[in-house]
C-alpha positions in Angstrom: 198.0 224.8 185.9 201.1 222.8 185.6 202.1 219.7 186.1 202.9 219.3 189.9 201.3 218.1 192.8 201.3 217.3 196.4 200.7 213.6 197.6 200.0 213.1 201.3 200.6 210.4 202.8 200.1 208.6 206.7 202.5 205.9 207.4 203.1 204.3 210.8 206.8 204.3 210.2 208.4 205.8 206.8 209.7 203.1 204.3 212.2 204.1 202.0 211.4 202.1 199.3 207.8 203.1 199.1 209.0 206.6 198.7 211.1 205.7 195.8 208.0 204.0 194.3 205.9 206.8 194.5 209.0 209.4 193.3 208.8 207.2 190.6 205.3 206.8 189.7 204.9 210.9 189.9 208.0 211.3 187.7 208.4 215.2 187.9 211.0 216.6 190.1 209.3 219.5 191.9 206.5 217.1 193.0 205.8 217.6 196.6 205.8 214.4 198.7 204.7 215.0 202.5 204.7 211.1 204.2 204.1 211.4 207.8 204.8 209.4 210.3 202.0 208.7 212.2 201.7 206.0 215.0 198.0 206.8 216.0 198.3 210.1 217.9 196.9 211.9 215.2 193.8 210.7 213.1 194.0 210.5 209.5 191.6 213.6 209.0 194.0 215.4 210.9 196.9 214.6 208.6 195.2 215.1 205.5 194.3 218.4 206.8 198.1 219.2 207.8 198.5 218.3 204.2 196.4 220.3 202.8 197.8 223.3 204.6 201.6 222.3 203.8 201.2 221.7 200.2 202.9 223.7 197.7 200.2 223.0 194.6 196.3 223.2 194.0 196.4 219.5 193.3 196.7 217.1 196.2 196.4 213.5 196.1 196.2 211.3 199.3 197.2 207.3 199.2 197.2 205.1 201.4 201.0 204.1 202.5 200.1 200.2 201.4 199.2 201.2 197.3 201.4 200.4 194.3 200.7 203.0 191.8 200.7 201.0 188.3 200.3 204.1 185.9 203.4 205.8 185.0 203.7 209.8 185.1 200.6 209.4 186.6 200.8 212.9 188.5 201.0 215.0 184.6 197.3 212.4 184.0 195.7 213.9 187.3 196.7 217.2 186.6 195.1 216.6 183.1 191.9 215.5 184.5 191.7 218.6 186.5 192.4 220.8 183.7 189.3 219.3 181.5 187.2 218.9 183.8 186.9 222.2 185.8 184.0 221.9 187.8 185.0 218.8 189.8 186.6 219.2 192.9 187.9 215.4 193.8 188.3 212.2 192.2 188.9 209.1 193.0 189.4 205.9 191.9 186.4 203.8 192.9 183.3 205.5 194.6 179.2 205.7 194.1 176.3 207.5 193.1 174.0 206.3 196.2 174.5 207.1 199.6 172.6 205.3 202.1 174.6 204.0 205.2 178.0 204.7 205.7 178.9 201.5 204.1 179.8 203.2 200.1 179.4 199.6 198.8 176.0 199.3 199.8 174.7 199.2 196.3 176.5 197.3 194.3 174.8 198.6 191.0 175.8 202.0 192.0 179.3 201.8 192.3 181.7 202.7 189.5 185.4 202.5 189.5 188.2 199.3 189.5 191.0 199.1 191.8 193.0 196.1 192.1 194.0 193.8 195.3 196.7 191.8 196.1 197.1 189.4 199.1 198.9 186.1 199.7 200.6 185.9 196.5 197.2 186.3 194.3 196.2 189.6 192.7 193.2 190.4 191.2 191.2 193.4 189.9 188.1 194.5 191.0 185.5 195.7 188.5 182.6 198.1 190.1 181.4 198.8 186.7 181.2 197.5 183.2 181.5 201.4 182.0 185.0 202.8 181.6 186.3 206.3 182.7 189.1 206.9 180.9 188.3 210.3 178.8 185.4 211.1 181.1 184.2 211.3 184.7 181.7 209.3 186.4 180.0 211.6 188.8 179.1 210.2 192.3 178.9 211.2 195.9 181.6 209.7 197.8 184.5 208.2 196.8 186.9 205.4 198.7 189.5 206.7 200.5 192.5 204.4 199.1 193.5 206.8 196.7 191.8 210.1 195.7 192.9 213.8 194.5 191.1 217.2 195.6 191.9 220.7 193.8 192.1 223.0 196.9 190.6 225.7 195.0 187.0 224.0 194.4 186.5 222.4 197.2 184.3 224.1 200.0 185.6 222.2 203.3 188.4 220.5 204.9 188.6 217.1 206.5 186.1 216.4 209.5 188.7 215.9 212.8 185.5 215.3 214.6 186.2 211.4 213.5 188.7 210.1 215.5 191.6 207.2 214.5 191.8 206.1 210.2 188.6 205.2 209.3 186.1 207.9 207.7 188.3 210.9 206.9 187.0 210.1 203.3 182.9 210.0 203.6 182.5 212.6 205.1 184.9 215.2 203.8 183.1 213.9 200.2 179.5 214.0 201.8 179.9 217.6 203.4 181.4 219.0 200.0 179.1 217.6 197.9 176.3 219.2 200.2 177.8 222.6 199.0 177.6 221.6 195.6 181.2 220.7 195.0 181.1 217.7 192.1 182.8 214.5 192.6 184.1 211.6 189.7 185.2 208.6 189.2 188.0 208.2 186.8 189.7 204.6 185.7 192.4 205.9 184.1 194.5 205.9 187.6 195.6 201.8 187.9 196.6 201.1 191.3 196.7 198.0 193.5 196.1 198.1 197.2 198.0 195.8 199.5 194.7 194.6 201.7 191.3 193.6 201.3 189.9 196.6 203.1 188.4 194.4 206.2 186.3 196.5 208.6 186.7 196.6 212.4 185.5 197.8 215.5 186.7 201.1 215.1 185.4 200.8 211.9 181.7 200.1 213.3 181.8 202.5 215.5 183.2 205.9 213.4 180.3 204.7 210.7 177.6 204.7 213.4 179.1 208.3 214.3 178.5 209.3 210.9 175.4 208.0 210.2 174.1 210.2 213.3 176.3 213.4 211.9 174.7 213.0 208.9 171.5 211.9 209.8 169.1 214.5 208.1 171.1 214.1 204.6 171.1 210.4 204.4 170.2 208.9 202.2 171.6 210.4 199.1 170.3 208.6 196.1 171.3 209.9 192.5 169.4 207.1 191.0 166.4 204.4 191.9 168.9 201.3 193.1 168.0 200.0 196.0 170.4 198.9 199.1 170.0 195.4 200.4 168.2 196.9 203.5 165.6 198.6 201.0 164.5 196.0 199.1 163.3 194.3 202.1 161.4 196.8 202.4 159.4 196.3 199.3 155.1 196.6 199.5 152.7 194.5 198.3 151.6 196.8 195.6 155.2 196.2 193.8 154.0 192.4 193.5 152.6 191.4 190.0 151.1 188.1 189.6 150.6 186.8 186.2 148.9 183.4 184.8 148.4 181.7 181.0 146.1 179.5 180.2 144.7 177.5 177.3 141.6 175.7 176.5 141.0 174.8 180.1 138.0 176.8 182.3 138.3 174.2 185.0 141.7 174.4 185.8 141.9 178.3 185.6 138.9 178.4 187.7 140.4 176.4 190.9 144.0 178.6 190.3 143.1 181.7 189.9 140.8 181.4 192.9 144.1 180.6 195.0 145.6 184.2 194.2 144.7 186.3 197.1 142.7 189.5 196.6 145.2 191.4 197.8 147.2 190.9 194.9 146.5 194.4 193.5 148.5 194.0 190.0 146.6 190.6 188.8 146.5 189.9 185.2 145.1 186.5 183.1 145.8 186.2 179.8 144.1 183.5 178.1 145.9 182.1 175.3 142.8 180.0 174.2 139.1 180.1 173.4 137.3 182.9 175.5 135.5 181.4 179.1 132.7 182.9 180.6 133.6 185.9 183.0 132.3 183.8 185.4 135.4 182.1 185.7 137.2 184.8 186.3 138.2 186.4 189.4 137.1 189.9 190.0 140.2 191.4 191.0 142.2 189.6 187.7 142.9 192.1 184.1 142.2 189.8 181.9 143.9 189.8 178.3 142.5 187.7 175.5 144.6 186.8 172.7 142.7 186.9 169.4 144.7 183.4 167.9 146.8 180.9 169.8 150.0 181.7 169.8 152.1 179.9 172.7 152.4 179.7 176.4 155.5 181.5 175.9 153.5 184.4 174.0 151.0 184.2 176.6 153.8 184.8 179.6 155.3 187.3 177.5 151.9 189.4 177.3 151.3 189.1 181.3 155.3 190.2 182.0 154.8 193.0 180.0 151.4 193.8 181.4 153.1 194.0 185.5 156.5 196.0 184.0 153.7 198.9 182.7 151.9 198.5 185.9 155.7 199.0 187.7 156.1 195.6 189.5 159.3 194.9 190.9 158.8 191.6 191.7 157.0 189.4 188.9 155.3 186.1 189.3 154.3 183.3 185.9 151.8 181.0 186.9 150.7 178.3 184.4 146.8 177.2 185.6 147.8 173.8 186.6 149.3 175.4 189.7 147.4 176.1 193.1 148.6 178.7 196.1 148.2 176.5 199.5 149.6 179.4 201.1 149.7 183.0 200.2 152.8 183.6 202.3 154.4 182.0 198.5 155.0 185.3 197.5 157.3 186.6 200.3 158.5 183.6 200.7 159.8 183.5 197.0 161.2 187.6 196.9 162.4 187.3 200.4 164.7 184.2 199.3 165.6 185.7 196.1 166.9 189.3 198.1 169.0 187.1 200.8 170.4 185.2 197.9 170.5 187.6 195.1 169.3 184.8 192.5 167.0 187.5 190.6 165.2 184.0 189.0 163.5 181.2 190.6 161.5 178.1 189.6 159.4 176.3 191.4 161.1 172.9 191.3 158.2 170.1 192.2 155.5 170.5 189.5 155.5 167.2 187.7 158.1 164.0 188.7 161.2 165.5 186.8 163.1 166.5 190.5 161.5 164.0 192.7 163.5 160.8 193.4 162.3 157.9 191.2 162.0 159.8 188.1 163.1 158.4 184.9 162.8 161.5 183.0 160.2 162.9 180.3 161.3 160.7 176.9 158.3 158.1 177.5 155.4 160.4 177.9 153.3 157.6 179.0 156.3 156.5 181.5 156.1 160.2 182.7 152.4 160.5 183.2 152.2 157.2 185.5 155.0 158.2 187.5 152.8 161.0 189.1 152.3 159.8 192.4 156.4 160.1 193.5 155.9 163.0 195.9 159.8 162.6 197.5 161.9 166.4 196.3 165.6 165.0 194.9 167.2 168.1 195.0 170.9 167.9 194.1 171.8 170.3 197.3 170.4 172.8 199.8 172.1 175.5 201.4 171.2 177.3 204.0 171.9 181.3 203.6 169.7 182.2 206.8 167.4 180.5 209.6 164.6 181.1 207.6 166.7 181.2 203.6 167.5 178.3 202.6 167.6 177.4 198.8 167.4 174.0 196.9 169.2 173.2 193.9 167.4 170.8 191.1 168.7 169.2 187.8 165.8 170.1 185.9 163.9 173.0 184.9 160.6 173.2 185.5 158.3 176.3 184.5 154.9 176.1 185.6 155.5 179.2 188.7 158.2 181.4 188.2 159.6 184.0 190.3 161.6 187.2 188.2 163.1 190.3 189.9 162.1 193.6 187.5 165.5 193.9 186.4 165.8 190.9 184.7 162.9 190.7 182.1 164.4 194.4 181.6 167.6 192.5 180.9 167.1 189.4 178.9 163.3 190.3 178.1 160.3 187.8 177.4 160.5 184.4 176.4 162.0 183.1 172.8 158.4 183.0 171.2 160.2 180.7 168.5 159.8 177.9 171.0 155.8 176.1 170.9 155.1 174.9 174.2 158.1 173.4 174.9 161.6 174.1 176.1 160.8 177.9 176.3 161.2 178.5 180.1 164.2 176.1 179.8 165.9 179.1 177.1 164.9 181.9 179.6 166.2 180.4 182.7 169.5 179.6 180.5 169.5 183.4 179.4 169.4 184.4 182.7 172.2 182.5 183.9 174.4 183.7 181.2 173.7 187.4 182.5 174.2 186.5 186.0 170.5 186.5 187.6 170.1 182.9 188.4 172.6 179.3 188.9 174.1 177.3 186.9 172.2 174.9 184.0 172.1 171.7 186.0 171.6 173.9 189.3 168.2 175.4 189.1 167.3 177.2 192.2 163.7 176.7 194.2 163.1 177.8 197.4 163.4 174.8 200.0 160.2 173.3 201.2 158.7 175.2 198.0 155.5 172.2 198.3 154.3 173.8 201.7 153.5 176.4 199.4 152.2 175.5 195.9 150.7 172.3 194.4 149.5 170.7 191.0 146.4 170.5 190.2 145.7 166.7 190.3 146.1 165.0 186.8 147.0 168.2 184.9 150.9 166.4 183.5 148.9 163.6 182.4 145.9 165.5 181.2 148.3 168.0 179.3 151.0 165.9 177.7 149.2 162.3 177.2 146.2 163.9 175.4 148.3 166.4 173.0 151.7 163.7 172.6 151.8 164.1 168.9 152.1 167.8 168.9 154.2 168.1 172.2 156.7 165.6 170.9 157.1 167.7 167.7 157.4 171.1 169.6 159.7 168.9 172.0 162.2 168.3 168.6 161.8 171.2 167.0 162.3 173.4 170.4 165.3 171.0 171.0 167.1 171.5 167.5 165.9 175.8 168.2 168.2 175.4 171.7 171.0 174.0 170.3 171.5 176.6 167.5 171.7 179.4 169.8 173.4 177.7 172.5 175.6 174.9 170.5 174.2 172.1 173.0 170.6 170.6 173.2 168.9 171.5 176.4 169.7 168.0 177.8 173.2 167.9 176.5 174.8 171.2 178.7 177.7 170.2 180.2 177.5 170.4 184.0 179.2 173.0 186.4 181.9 171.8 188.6 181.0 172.6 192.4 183.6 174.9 192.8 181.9 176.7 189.6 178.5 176.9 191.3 180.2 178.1 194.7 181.3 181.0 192.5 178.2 181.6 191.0 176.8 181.6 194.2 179.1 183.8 195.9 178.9 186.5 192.6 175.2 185.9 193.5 175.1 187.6 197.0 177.7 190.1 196.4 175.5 191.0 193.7 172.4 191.3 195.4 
């Protein structure tokens, strides 16, 4: 194989100057640069397909006429990437392992590549994947159409001219090769930047409806077990796990575990504490005994990993100071947290930290008689759907806890170096950090979370007045922990700007 190859190109009306550009890029004299002029009477399948059959070399690449190639001599790379890997029949730039609509970016988790943007004056890069693909290729199913390269030996069929105008000539063609076994990657050694955004229209809408019902009895293709945003609404009620600690305190577990519906198939108590009487069990909880106290961090961490083995997806930590009102908590929770994509919530109203009136948790004596303020403070709501909306509190509160899977798989259990206090405080703060939840400062509940759950009457004053010796030493101790790992105290985090949360917010639902 040597070093030439064919680009094809569709361009309205030719431009001189992005010739020269891509002459330039290319480098070698005898490559073979077919731009045709193309006003709409033909549709972009049928080009490339005119392209294919005028090109002069196995290698073809086709770009879009608004890219600026940024690697130099980058037709001797593709070449090179052809030559190692000899079972792939295209590559692109940016594409995915899973298939499920005819929207490629469905999952974000599943996408791989980087391609770059530019528009008003700002350019930016966008990363689909940590991994890079320099030496190697990321297989996938499809890849984006902005700027890809086919060897016309290995690949089993041309471009589909059954879709009309200059949107899915790429899906398809990738779709009905890989159906005949031809493999597909994803390289990042190719740096271009595209001159739009890549906004969908009507035409758009309608080719990908087209496709979907072309394709119909292939869809989905899933190379691995991410989900689409569409799919994880679907979730069942067997991938729910509900988990609750307790300590020393029959009466209280008896009133909340009694609240978790016995439909909760994957139902596990683990009692951090002296041993109670089955009787106050549930029938339908597992119950785990720990053989010494350890913590109510140890304790979570035994039920989290309890629901991972069972395979829950979507993970609730209950403390047994907490009662269900209403059993719609759970979907109400997982539903928010999909529409969102903030993979961790708290339930925001245990206690009067986030209720207006509170003067905060210093005086424990201050804290237990302010028990009766019942008014939510949240520092903002925002409303993501008629029935989504999410409020945003300064303080973190830990007695119900809502985890997607993927995140104890990420961060894992709590810090078990922390003794009753400040623990969930470290976990919601690692969670941040890896992107799963909002800002320190910005801790995210469902809205109207108290038409939902309440305390158990007493149980703040019951748990910190009675035990204030020991809870103010974990409180120090767990403080001095927080601010070695994190170089602030857990009340000393500086705050986020709003224009910082928006982003988190926004890197949130892109995310999801």
């Amino acid at each position: 194989m040597n070093d030439v190859v064919t680009v094809v190109v569709s361009t309205r009306k030719r431009d001189e100057k992005f010739y020269l550009q891509v002459k330039k890029a290319f480098s070698h004299p005898k490559t073979q640069i077919l731009i045709y002029e193309n006003d709409g009477h033909l549709s972009l399948s049928e080009v490339y397909n005119q392209g294919i059959f005028e090109s002069v070399n196995n290698v073809v690449v086709f770009m879009h006429d608004d890219v600026i190639i940024n690697t130099t001599n980058v037709g001797h790379k593709i070449v090179k990437l052809f030559e190692k890997f000899q079972d792939f029949g295209i590559i692109g730039v940016a594409g995915t392992t899973d298939l499920v609509t005819g929207r490629w970016w469905d999952i974000r988790k599943s996408m791989y590549g980087k391609v770059s943007h530019t528009k008003d004056g700002k350019t930016w890069t966008n990363k689909y994947s940590n991994e890079s693909f320099v030496d190697n290729l990321k297989e996938v199913v499809t890849v984006d159409g902005v700027f890809f390269m086919i060897h016309k030996e290995r690949i089993k069929k041309a471009f589909d001219t059954d879709f009309k105008g200059f949107h899915f000539y790429d899906i398809p063609f990738c779709v009905s090769n890989y159906k005949e076994g031809v493999k597909i990657g994803v390289t990042t050694r190719i740096d271009i930047t595209h001159k739009s955004i890549g906004i969908t229209n009507d035409q758009w809408e309608e080719n990908k409806k087209q496709f979907e019902e072309k394709f119909k009895d292939v869809l989905p293709i899933k190379t691995t077990k991410n989900k689409s945003y569409d799919e994880k609404l679907t979730y069942t009620r067997d991938s729910i796990g509900v988990g609750m600690v307790t300590y020393n305190a029959p009466d209280r577990i008896k009133q909340s575990a009694a609240t978790i519906p016995g439909w909760v198939k994957n139902f596990v108590i683990v009692n951090d504490g002296t041993p109670y009487d089955d009787s106050v069990y549930p029938e339908h909880a597992h119950i785990i005994q720990h053989s010494t106290n350890l913590s109510v961090g140890s304790a979570k961490n035994s039920a989290m990993k309890y629901l991972q083995e069972k395979g829950c997806e979507h993970i609730f930590i209950i403390e047994d100071d907490i009662l269900i009102q209403d059993e719609a908590v759970f979907d109400a929770y997982i539903k928010s947290s999909i529409v969102s994509g903030i993979k961790h919530l708290n339930y925001a109203l245990q206690g009067p930290a986030n209720k207006k009136g509170a003067q905060g948790f210093e005086n424990l004596e201050d804290r237990a008689k302010q028990e009766n303020l019942t008014e939510p403070n949240p520092r903002q709501i925002v409303q993501y759907t008629d029935d989504v909306n999410i409020a945003f509190y300064p303080n973190c509160v830990g007695a119900f806890s809502y985890y997607h899977r993927e995140v104890l798989e990420d961060i894992g259990g709590y810090d078990e170096v922390y003794k009753n206090a400040w623990e969930h405080v470290d976990h919601t703060m690692k969670a941040f950090k890896k992107g799963y939840t909002t800002p320190y400062w910005w801790f995210a509940d469902i809205a109207e979370s108290w038409k939902y759950i309440k305390d158990i009457e007493g149980c703040i004053e019951n748990s910190t007045i009675a035990h204030s010796d020991q809870w103010k030493s974990n409180y120090q101790k767990g403080f001095v922990h927080f601010a070695k790992k994190y170089g602030f105290g857990p009340t000393q985090v500086p705050d986020s700007k709003p224009e910082n949360v928006q982003q988190a917010l926004n890197y949130l639902v892109q995310n999801r």
